[in-house]
N, C-alpha and C positions, 0 to 999 in steps of 0.2 A: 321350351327354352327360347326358341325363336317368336313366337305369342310376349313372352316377357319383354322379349328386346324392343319390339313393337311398339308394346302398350308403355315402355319406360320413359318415351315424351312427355304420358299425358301423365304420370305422374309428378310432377314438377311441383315447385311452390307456385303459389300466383306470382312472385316479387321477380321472379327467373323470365315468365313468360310476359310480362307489363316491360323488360328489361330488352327481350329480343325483339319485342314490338316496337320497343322504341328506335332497335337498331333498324331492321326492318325497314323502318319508315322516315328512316335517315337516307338507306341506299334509296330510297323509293324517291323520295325527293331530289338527290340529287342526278335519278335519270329523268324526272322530269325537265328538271334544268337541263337534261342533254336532249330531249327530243322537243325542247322548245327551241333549243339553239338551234338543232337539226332543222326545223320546221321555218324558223327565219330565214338561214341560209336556203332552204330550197328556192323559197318564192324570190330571195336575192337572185339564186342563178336561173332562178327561168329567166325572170324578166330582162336580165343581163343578154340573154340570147347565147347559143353556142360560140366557139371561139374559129377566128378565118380559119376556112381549110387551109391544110399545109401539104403538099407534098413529103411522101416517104424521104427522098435523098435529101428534102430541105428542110426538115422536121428538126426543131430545136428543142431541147427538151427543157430548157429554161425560159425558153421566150413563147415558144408554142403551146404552152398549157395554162388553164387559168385556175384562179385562187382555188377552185373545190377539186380540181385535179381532173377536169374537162378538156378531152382531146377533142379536133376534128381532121382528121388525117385523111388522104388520097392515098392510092394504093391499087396495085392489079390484083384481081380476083381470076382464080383460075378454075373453076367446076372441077376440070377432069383431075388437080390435084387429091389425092387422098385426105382424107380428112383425122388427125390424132384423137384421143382420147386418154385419160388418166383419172386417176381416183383421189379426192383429197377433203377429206374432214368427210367422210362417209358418203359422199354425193359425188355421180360421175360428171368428167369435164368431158366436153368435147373441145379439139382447136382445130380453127379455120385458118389458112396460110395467104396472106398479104406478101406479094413481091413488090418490089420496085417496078419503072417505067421498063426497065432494061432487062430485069426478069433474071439476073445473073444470082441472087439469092434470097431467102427468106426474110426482109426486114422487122415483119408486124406477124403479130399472130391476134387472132380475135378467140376469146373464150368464154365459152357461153356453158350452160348446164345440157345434159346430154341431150333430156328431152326437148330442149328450144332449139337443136343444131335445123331442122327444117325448117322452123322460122327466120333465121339470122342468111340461112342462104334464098330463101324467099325474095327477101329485101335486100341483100346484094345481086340477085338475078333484075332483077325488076330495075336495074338503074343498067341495065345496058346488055348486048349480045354479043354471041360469037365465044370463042376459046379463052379470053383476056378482057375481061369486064375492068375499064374504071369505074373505080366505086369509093363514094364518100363515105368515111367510118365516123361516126359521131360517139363517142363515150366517153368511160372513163380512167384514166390510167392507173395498172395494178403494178405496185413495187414490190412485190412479194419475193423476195429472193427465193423460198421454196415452189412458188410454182415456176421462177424460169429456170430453176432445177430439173422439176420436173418434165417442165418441155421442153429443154436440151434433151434432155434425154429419147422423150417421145420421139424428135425430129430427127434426132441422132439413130435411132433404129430404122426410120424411114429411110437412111441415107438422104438428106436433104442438108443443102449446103446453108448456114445459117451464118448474119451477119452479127458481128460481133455486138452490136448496136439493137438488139432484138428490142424491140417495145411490144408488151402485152397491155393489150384491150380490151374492156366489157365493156361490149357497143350496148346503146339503147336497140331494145328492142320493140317498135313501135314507136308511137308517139311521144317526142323528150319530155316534154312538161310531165306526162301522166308517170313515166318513169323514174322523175328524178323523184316527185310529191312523193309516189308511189317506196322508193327507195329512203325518204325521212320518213313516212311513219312507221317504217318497220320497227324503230328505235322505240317503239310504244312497247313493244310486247313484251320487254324486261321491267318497263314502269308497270305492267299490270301486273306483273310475275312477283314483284318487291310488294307492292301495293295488296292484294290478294293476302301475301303472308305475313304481312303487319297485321290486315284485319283480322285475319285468322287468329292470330299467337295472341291478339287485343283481347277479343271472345274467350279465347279458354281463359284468359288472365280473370275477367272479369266472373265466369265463370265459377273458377277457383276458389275466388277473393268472397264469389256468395256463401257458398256451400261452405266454408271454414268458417262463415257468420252464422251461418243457421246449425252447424253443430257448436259452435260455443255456446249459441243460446240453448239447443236441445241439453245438453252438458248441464248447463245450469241450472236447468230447470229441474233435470234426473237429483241431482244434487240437494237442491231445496227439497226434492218430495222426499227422499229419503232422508233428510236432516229432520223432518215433520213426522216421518213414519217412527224416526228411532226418538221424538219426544212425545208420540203417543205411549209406544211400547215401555217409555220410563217407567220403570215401580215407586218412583215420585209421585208420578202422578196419579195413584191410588192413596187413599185413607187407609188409617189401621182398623182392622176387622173388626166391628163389636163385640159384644160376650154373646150372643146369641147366634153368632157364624156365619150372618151376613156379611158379604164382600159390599161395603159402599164406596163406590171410587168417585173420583171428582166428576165436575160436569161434562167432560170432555172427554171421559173415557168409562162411562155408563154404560155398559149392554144394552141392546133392544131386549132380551129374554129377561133383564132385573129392571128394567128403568120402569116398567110399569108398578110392579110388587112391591119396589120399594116404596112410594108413600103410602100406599097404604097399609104395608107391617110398619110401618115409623106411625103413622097415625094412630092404628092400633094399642101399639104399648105406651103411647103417648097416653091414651085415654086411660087405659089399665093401670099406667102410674098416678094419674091425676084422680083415679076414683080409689085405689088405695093408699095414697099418702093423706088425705084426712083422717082415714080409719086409723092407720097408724099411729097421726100425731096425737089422733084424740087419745089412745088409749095409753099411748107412753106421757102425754103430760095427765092422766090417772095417776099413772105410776109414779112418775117419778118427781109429783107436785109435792110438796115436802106440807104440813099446816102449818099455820100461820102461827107468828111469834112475834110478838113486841120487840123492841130494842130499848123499849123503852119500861125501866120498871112499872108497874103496877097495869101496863098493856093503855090501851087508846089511844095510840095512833094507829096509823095505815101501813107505815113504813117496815120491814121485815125486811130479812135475810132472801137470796134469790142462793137456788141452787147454779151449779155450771150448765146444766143443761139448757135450764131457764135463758139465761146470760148468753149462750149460743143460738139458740135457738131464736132470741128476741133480735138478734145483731142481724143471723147470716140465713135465717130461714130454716134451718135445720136444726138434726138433735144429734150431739156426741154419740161417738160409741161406747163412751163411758157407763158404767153399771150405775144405774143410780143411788145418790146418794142418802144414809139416813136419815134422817129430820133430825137436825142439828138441835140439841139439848141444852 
């Protein structure tokens, strides 16, 4: 049952699977329209350069962010803080805690993937020492209301006081430019994934579309030979039997075991009749030649009376089967 369900794709028309390919290759096209947009905007905002740092307490969220939603923020880094963590779309989060200058609450948090949490504090240790690192956060800002759900919440178990004003960051990690390029081509991987399955659904179409040609041609052809086998097998197409009980059928339905035999028994009695029909006719116009008789009194002319035989015989080659007749008186 489960085999059937499987295989019940590939049985489809062709006109279904030329249909999904077209769709297919609809969505496919219009994410290439998004990862060329995508790909414009990056090299716009490399080149634009990040946006002025701002300090946490003078952080505007309207003026301090640019068009692709590019923060550059200032903020205290504290090592000995604990660091959060939380689970979302299958992949673990780590968060790092950004205070203010004054350190009285939580303003920023940075969230990065679990396994890059060694990286992101690498590069906040490296701009500075001691308990209280200033540190520049370069990224980009996440409005997700379910993740600052979820880091209410993380921070909230921590016991840590959090400002109402919380901004969440995905800082670059490494190099901006490589990051942000690195972050537009991701947008490919749904163009190959579209792309991939138009070609695919295109191939069985065309696939389909053969194999339903070369059985209509197979089809036709079974057809015509069996249209040919049942006008050989016709009993049209045989003669009626002779008197002698030979089967002579037409030329197209002749045995190998009679097609020899027969001209030569047809030769045969051909001859047999041709060397007894003289004997014959000699002896029946014997018979049945009436003598000769004037029409004319006292006799001397040529002209006489012909029997029916005669008269038959003279016209059509042959003799009645009439008895012959007397010599007319």
């Amino acid at each position: 049952m489960i085999l059937k369900m499987l295989l019940l794709p590939f049985r489809f028309n062709w006109i279904i699977y030329l249909t999904l390919a077209l769709g297919a290759g609809y969505f496919a096209n219009q994410e290439y329209q998004i990862y060329s947009a995508n790909i414009v905007d990056a090299k716009a905002q490399i080149a634009e350069g990040p946006p002025d740092p701002s300090p946490l307490p003078k952080w505007n969220a309207s003026t301090d962010i640019s068009v692709n939603g590019e923060v550059n923020i200032v903020g205290v880094y504290i090592p000995s803080f604990d660091q959060g963590r939380f689970d979302l779309f299958g992949a673990k989060w780590g968060v790092i805690i950004l205070a203010d200058e004054k350190v009285r609450e939580v303003s920023a948090v940075l969230v990065v993937r679990f396994d890059d949490i060694s990286l992101i504090e690498h590069q906040l240790v490296a701009q500075g020492n001691g308990e209280r690192i200033i540190v520049t956060v370069n990224g980009t800002l996440n409005h997700s209301s379910e993740w600052v759900d979820l880091i209410w919440g993380e921070l909230s178990v921590m016991d840590i006081p959090i400002s109402d004003d919380l901004v969440v960051i995905e800082p670059f990690i490494g190099n901006r430019a490589e990051v942000i390029y690195r972050a537009a081509e991701k947008t490919i991987d749904t163009l190959i994934i579209f792309s991939s399955l138009a070609g695919i659904l295109a191939l069985l179409a065309l696939v389909k579309f053969l194999n339903k040609r070369k059985s209509s041609v197979s089809q036709s052809q079974i057809l015509d030979r069996e249209a040919l086998a049942a006008g050989q097998k016709s009993p049209r197409s045989q003669r009626s039997a002779p008197s002698n009980g030979l089967i002579v059928t037409s030329p197209w339905g002749i045995p190998k075991e009679q097609s020899g035999l027969l001209p030569v028994m047809v030769n045969a009695q051909a001859k047999s009749q041709n060397i007894l029909n003289p004997l014959c006719l000699h002896i029946a116009d014997l018979e049945v030649q009436p003598p000769f008789t004037s029409v004319f009194p006292g006799g001397g002319s040529s002209f006489r009376f012909k029997s029916a035989d005669e008269i038959i015989h003279q016209s059509f080659g042959t003799l009645s089967t009439l008895k012959p007749l007397k010599p007319y008186d």
